[in-house]
Biotite code that builds the C-alpha atoms (Angstrom):
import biotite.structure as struc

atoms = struc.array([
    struc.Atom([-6.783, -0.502, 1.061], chain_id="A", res_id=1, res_name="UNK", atom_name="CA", element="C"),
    struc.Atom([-7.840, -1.906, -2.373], chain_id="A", res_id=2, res_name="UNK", atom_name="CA", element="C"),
    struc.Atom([-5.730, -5.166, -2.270], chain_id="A", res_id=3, res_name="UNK", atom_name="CA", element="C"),
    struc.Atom([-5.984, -6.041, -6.299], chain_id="A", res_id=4, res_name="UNK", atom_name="CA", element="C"),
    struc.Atom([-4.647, -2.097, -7.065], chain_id="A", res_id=5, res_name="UNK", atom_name="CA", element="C"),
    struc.Atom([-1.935, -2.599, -4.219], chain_id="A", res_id=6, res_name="UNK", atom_name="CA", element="C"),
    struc.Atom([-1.108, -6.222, -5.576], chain_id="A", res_id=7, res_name="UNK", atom_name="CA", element="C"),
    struc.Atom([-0.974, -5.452, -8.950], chain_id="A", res_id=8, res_name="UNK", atom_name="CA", element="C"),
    struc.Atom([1.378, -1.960, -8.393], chain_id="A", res_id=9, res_name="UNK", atom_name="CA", element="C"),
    struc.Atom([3.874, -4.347, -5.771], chain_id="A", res_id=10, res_name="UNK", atom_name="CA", element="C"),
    struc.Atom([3.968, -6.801, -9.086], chain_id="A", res_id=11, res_name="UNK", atom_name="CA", element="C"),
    struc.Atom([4.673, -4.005, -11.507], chain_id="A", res_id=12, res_name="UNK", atom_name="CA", element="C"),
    struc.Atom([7.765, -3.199, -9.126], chain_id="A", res_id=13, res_name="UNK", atom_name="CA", element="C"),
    struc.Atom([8.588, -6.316, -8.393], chain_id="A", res_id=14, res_name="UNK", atom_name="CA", element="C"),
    struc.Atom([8.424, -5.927, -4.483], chain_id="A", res_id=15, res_name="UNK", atom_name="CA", element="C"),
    struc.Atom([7.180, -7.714, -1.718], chain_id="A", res_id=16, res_name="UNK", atom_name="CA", element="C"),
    struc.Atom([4.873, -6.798, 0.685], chain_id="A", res_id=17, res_name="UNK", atom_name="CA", element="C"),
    struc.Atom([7.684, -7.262, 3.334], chain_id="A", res_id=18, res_name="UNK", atom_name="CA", element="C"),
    struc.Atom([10.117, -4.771, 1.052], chain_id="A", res_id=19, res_name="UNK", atom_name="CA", element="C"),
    struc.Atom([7.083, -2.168, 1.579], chain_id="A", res_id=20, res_name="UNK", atom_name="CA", element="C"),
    struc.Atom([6.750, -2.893, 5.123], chain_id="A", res_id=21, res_name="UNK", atom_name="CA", element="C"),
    struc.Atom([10.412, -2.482, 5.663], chain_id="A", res_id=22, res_name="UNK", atom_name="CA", element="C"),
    struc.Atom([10.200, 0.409, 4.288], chain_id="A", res_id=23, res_name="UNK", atom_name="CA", element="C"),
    struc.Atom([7.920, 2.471, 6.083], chain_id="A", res_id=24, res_name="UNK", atom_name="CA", element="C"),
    struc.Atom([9.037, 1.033, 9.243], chain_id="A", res_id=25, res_name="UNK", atom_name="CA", element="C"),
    struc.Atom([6.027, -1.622, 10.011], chain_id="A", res_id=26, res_name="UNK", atom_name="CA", element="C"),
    struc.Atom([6.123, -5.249, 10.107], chain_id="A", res_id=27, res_name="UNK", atom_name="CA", element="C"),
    struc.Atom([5.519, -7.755, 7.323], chain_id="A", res_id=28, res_name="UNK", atom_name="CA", element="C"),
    struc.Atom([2.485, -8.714, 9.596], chain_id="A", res_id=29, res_name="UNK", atom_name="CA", element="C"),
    struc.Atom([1.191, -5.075, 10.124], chain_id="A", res_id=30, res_name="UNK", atom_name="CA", element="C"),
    struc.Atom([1.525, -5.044, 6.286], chain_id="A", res_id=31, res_name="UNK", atom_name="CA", element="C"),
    struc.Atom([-0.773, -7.836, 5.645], chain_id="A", res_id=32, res_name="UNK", atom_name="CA", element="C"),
    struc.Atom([-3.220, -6.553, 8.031], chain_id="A", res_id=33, res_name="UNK", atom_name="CA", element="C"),
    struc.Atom([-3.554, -3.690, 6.065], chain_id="A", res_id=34, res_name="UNK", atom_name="CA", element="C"),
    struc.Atom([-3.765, -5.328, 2.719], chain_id="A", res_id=35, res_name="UNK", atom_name="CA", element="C"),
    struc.Atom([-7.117, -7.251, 4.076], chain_id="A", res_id=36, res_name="UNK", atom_name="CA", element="C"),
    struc.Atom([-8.206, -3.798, 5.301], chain_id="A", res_id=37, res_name="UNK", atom_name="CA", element="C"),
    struc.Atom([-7.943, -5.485, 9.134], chain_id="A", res_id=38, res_name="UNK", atom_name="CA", element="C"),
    struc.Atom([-6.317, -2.520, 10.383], chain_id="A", res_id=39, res_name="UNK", atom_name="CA", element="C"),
    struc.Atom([-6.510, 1.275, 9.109], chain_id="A", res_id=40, res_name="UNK", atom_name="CA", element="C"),
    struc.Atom([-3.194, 2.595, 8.511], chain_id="A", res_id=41, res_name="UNK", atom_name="CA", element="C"),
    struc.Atom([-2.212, 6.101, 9.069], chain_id="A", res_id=42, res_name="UNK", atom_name="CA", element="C"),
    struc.Atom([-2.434, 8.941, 7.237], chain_id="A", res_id=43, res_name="UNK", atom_name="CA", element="C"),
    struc.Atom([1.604, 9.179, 7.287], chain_id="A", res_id=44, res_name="UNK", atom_name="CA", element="C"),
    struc.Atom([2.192, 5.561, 5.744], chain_id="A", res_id=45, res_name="UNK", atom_name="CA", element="C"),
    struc.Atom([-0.700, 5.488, 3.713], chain_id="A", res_id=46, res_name="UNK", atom_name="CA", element="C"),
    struc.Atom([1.080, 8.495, 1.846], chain_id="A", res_id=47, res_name="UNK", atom_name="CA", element="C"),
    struc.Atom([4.733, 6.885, 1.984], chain_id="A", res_id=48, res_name="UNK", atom_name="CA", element="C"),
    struc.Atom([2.855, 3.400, 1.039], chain_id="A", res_id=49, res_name="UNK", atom_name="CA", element="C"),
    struc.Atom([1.332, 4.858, -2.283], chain_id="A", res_id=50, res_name="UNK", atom_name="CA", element="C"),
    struc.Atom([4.308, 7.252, -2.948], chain_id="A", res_id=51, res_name="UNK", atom_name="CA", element="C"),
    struc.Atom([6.911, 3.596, -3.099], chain_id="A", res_id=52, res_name="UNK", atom_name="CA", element="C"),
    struc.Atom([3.565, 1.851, -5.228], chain_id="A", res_id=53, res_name="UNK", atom_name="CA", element="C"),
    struc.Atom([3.702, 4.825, -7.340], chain_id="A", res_id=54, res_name="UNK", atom_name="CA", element="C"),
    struc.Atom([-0.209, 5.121, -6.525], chain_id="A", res_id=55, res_name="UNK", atom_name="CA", element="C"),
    struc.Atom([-2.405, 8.098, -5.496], chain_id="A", res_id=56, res_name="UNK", atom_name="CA", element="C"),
    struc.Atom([-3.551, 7.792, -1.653], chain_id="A", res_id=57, res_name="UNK", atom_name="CA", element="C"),
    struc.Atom([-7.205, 7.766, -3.282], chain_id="A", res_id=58, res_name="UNK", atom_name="CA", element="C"),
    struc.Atom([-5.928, 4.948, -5.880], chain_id="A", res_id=59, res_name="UNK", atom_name="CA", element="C"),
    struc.Atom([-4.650, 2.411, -3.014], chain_id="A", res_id=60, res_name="UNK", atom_name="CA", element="C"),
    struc.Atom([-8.143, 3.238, -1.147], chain_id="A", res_id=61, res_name="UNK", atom_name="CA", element="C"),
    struc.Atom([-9.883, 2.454, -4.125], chain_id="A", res_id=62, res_name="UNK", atom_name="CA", element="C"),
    struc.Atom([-10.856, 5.712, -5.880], chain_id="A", res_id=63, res_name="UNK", atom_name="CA", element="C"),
    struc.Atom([-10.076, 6.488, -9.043], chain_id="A", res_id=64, res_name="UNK", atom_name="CA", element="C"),
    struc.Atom([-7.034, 8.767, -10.133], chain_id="A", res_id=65, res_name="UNK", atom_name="CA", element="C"),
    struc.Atom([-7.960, 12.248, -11.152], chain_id="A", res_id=66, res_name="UNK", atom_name="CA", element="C"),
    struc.Atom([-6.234, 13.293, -14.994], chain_id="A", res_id=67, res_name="UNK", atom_name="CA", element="C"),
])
């Protein structure tokens, strides 16, 4: 996950990483894990993860969106 896109998006929203986790069903911990990329999340929350963040799946992996 590219933590400074996923940071910045959760500030521009003013959520917390434990709001996202709650919201796709994952704990806060899970969350983090994911934020320092020591865990791969699935395809299924990856999409529901950028969809809240209002991010592309290839933006909060660290590619670049497509206009």
């Amino acid at each position: 996950m590219n933590r400074a896109k996923a940071l910045k998006a959760l500030a521009e929203k003013g959520m917390t990483q434990r709001e996202v986790a709650d919201m796709i069903g994952i704990s806060p911990a899970m969350f983090s894990k994911y934020m320092l990329n020591r865990n791969v999340m699935r395809v299924d929350m990856a999409i529901r993860t950028a969809g809240i963040l209002g991010l592309t799946v290839e933006e909060l992996f660290g590619g670049e969106k497509d206009d």
